[in-house]
Backbone as XML, in Angstrom:
<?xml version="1.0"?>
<chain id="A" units="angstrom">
  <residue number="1" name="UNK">
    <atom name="N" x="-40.578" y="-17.076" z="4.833"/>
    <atom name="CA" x="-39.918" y="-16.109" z="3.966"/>
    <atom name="C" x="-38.995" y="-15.203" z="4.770"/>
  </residue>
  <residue number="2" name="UNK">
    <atom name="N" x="-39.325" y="-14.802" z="6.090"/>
    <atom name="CA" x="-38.750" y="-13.881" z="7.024"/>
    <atom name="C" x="-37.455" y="-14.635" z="6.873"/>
  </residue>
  <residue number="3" name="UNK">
    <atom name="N" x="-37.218" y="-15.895" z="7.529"/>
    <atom name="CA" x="-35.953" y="-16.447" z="7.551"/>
    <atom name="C" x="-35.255" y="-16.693" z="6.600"/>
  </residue>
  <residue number="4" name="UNK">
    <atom name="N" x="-35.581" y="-16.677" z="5.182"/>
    <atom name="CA" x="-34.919" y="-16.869" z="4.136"/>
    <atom name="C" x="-34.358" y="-15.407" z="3.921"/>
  </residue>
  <residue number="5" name="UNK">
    <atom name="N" x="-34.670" y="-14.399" z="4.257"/>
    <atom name="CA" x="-34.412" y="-13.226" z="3.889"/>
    <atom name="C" x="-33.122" y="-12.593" z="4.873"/>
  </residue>
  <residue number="6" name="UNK">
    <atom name="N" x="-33.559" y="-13.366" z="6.333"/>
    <atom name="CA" x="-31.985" y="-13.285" z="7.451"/>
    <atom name="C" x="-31.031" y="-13.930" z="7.137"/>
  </residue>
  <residue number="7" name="UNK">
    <atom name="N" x="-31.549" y="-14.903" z="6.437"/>
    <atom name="CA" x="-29.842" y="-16.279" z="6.011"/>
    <atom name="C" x="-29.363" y="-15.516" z="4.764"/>
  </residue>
  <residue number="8" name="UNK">
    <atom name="N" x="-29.914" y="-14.703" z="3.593"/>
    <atom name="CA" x="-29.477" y="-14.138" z="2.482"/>
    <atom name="C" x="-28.592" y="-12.570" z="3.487"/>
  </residue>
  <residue number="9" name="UNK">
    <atom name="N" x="-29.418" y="-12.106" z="4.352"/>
    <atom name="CA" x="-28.932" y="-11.185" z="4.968"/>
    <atom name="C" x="-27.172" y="-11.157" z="5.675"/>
  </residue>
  <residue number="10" name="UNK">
    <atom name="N" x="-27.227" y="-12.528" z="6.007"/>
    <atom name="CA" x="-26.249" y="-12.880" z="7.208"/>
    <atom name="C" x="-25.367" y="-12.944" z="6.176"/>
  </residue>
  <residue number="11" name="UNK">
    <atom name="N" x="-26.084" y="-14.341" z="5.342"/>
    <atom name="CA" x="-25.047" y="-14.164" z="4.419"/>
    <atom name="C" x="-23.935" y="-12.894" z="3.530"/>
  </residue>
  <residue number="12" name="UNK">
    <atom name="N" x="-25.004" y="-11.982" z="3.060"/>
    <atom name="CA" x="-24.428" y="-10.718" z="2.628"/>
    <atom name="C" x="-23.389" y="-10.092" z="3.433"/>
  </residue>
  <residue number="13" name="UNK">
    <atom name="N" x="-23.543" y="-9.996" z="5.023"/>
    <atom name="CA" x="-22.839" y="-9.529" z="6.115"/>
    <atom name="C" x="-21.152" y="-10.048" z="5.867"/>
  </residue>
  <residue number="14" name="UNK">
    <atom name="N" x="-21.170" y="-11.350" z="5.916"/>
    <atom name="CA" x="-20.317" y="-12.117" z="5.887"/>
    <atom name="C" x="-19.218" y="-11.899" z="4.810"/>
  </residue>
  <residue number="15" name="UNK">
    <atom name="N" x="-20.031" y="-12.115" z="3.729"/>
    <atom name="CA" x="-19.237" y="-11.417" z="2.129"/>
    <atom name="C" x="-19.006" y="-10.366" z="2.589"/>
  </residue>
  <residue number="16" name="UNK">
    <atom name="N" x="-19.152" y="-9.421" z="2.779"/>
    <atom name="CA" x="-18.927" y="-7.838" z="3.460"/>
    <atom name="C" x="-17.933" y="-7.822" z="3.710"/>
  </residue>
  <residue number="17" name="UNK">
    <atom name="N" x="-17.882" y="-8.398" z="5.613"/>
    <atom name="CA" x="-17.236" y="-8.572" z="6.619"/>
    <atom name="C" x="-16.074" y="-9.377" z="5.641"/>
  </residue>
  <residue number="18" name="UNK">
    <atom name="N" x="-15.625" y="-10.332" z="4.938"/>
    <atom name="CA" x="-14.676" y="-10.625" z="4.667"/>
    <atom name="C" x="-14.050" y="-9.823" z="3.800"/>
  </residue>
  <residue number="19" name="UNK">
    <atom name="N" x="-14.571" y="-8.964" z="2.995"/>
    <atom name="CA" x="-13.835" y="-8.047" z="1.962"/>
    <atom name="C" x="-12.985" y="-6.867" z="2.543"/>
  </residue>
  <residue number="20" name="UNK">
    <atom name="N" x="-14.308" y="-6.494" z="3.498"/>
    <atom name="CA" x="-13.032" y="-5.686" z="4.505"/>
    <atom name="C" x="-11.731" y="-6.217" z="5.555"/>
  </residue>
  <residue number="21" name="UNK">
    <atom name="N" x="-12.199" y="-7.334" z="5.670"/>
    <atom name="CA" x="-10.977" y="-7.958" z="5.665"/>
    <atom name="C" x="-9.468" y="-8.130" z="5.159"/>
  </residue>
  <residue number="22" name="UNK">
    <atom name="N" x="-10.402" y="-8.044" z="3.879"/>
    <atom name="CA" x="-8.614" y="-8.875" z="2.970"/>
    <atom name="C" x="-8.659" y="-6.888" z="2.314"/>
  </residue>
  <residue number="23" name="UNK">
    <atom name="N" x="-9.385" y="-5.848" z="2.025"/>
    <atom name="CA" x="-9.007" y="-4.740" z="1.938"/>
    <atom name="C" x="-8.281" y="-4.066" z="2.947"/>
  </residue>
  <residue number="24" name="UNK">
    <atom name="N" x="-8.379" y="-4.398" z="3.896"/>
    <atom name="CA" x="-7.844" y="-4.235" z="5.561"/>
    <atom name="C" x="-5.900" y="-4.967" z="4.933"/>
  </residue>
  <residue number="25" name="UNK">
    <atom name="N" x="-6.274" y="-5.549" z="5.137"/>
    <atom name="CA" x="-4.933" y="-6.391" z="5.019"/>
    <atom name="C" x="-3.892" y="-6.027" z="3.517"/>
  </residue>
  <residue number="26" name="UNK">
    <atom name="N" x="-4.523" y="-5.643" z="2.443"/>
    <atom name="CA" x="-3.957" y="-5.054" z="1.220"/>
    <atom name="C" x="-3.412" y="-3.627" z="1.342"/>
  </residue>
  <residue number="27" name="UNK">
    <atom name="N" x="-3.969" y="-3.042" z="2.102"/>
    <atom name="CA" x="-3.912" y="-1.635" z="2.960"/>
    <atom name="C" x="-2.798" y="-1.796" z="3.715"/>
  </residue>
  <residue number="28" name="UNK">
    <atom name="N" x="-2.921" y="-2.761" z="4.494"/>
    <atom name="CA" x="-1.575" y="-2.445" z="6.035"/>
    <atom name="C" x="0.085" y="-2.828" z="4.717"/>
  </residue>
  <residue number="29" name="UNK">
    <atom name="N" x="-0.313" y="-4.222" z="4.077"/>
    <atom name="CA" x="0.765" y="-4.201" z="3.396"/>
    <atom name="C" x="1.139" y="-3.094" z="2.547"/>
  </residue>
  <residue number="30" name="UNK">
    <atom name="N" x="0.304" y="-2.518" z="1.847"/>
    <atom name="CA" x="0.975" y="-0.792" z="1.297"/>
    <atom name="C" x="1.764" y="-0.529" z="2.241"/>
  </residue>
  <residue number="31" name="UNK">
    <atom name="N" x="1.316" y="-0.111" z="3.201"/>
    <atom name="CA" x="1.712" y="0.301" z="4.278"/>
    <atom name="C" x="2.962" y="0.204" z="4.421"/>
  </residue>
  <residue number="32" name="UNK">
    <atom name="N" x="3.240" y="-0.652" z="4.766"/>
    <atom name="CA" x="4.120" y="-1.503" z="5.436"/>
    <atom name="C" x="5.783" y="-1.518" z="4.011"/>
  </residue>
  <residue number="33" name="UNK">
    <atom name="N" x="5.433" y="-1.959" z="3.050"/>
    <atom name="CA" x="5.520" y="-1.774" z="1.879"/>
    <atom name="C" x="6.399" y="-0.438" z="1.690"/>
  </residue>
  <residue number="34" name="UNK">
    <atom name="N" x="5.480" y="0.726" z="2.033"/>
    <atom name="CA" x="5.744" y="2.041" z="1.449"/>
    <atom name="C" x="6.538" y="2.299" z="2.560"/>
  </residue>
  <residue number="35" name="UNK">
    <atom name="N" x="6.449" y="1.946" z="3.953"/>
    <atom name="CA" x="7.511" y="2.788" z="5.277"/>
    <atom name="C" x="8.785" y="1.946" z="4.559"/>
  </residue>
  <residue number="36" name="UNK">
    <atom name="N" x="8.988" y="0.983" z="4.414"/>
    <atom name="CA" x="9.913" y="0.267" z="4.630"/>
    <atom name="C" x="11.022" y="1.191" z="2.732"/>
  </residue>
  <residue number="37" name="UNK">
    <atom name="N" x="9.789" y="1.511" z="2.066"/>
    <atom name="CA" x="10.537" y="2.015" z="0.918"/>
    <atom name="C" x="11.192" y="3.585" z="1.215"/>
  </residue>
  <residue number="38" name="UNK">
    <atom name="N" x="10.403" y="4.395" z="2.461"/>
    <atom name="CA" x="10.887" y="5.606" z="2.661"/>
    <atom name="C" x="12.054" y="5.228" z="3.688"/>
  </residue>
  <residue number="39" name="UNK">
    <atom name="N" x="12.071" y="4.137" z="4.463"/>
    <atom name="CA" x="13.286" y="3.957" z="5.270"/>
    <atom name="C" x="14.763" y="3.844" z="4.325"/>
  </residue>
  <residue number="40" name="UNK">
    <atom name="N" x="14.455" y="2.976" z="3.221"/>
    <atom name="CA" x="15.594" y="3.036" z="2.288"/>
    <atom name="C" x="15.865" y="4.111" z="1.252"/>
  </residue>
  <residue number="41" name="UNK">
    <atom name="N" x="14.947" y="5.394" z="1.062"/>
    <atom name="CA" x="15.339" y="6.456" z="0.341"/>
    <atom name="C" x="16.349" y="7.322" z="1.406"/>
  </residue>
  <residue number="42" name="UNK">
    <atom name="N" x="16.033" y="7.209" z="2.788"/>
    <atom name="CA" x="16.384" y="7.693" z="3.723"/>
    <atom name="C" x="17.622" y="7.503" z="4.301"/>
  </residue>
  <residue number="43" name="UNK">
    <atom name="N" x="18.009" y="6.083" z="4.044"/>
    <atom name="CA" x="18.976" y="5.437" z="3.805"/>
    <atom name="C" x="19.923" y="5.537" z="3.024"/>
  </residue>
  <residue number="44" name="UNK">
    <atom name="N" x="19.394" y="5.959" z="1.662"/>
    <atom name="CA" x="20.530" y="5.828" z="0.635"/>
    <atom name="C" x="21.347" y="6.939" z="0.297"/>
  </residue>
  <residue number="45" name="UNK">
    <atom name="N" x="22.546" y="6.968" z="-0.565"/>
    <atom name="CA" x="23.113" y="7.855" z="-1.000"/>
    <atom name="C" x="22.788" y="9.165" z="-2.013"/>
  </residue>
  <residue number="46" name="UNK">
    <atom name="N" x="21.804" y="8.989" z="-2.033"/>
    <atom name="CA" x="21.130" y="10.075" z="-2.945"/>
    <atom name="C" x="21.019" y="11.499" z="-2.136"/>
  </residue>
  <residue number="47" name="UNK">
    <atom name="N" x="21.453" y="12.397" z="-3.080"/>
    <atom name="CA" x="21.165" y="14.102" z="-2.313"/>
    <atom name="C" x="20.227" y="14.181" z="-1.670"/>
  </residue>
  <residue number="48" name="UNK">
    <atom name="N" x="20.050" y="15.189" z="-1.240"/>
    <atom name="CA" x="18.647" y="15.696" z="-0.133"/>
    <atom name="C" x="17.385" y="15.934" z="-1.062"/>
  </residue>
  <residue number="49" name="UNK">
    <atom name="N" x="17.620" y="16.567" z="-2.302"/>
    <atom name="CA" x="16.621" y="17.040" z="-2.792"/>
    <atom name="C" x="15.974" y="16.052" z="-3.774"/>
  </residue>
  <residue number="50" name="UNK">
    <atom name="N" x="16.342" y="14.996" z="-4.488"/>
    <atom name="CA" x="16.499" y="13.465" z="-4.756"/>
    <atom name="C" x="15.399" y="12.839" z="-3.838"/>
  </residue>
  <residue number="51" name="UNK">
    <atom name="N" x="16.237" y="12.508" z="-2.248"/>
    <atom name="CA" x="15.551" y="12.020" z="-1.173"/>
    <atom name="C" x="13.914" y="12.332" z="-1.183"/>
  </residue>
  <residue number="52" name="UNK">
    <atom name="N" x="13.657" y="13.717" z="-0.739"/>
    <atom name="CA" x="12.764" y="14.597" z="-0.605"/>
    <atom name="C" x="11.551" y="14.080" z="-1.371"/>
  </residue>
  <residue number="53" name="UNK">
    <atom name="N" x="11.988" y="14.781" z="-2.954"/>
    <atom name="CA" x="11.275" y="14.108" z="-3.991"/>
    <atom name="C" x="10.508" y="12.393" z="-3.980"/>
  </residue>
  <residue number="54" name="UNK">
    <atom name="N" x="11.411" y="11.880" z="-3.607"/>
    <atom name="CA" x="11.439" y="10.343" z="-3.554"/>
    <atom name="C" x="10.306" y="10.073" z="-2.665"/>
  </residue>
  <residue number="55" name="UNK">
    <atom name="N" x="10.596" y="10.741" z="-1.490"/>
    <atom name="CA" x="9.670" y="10.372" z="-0.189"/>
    <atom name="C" x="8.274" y="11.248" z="-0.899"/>
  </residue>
  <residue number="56" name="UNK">
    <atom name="N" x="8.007" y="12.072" z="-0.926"/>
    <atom name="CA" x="6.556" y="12.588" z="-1.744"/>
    <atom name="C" x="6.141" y="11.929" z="-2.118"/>
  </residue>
  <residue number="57" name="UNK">
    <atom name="N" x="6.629" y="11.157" z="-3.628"/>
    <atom name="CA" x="6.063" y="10.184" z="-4.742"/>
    <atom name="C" x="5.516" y="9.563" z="-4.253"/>
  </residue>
  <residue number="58" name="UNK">
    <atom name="N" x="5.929" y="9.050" z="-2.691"/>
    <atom name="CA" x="5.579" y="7.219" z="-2.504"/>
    <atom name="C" x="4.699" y="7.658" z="-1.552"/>
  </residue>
  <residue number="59" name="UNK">
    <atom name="N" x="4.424" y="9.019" z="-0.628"/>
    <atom name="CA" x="3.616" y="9.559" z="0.291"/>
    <atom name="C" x="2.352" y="9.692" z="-1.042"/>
  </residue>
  <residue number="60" name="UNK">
    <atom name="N" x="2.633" y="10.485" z="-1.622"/>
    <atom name="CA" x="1.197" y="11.060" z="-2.623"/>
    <atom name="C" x="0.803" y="9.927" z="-3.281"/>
  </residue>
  <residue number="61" name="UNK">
    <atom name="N" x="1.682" y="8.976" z="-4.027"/>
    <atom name="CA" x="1.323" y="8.116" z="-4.956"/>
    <atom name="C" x="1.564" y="6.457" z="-4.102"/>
  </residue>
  <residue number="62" name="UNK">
    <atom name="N" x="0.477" y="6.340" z="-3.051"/>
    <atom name="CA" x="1.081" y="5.352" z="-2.490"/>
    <atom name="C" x="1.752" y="3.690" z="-3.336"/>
  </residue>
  <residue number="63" name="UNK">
    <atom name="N" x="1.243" y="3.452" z="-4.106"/>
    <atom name="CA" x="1.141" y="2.054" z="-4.784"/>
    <atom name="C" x="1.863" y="2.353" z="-6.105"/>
  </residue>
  <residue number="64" name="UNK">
    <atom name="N" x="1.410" y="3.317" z="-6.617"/>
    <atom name="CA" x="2.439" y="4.038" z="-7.803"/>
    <atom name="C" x="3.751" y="4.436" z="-7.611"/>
  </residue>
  <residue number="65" name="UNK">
    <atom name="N" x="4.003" y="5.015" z="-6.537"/>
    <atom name="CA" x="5.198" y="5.505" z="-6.155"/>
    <atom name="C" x="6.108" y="4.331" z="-5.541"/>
  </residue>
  <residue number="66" name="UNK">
    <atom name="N" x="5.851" y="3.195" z="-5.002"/>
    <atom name="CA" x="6.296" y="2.218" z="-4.409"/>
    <atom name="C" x="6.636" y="1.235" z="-5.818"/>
  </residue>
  <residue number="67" name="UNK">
    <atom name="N" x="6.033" y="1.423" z="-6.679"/>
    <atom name="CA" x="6.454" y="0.901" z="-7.835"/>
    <atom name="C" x="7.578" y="1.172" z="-8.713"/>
  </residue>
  <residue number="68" name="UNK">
    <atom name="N" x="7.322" y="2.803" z="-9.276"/>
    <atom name="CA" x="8.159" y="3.499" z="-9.674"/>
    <atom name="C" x="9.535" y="3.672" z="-8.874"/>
  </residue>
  <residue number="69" name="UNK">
    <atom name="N" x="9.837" y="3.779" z="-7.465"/>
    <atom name="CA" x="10.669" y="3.768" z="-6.406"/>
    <atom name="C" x="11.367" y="2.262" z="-6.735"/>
  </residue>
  <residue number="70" name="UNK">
    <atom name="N" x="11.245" y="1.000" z="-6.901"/>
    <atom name="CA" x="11.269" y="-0.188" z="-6.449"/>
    <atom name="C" x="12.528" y="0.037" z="-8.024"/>
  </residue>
  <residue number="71" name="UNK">
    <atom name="N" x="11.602" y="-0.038" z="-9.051"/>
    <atom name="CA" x="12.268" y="-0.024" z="-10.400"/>
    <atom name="C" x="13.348" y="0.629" z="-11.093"/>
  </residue>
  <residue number="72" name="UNK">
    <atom name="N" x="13.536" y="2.415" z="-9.967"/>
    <atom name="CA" x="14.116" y="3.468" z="-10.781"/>
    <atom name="C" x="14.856" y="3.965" z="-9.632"/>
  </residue>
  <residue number="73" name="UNK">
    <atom name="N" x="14.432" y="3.673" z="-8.378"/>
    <atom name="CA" x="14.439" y="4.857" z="-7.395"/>
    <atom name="C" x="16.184" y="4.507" z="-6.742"/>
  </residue>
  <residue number="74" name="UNK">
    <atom name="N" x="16.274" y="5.458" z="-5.910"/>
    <atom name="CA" x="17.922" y="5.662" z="-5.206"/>
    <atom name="C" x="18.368" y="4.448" z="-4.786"/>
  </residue>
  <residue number="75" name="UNK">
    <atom name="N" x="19.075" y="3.866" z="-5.468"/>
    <atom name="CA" x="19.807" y="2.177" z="-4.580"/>
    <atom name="C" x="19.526" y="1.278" z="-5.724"/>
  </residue>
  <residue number="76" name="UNK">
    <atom name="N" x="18.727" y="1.550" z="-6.774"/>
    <atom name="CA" x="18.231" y="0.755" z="-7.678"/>
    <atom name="C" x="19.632" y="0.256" z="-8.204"/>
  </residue>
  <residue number="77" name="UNK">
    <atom name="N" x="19.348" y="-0.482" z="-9.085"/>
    <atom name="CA" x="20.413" y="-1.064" z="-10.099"/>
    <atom name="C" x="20.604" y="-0.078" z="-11.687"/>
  </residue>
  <residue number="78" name="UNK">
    <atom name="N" x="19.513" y="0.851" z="-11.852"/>
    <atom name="CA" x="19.859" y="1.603" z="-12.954"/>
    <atom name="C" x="20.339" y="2.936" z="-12.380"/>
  </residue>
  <residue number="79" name="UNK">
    <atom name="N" x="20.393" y="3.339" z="-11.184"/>
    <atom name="CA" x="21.070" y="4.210" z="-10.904"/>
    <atom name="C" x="22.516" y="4.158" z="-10.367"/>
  </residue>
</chain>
């Protein structure tokens, strides 16, 4: 029984260990994602106070703001 309870154990570890994995990796791409979206607010022709705003959204609202930014934001096609 001891050993059935280390192989369910190991096992559990494993499931674990891989979730933080691919959460690890969903994370860096935000990341990665969101610099690359403040490099182009930073970039673009939009006023300072525009800019500013812009860079907050996507700082405070990481995944929200990278969304909203992508769809609406300075460089877009509806602006």
């Amino acid at each position: 029984m001891f050993r059935l309870q280390q192989g369910v154990s190991a096992v559990s570890f494993t499931i674990h260990k891989k979730e933080n994995i691919m959460e690890s990796i969903i994370g860096l791409l935000i990341l990665i994602a969101d610099i690359y979206a403040i490099v182009k607010i930073i970039q673009s022709s939009a006023d300072t106070v525009k800019k500013i705003l812009w860079i907050l959204g996507v700082l405070i609202f990481p995944v929200l703001g990278l969304i909203v930014w992508y769809l609406a934001g300075p460089g877009s096609k509806t602006d």
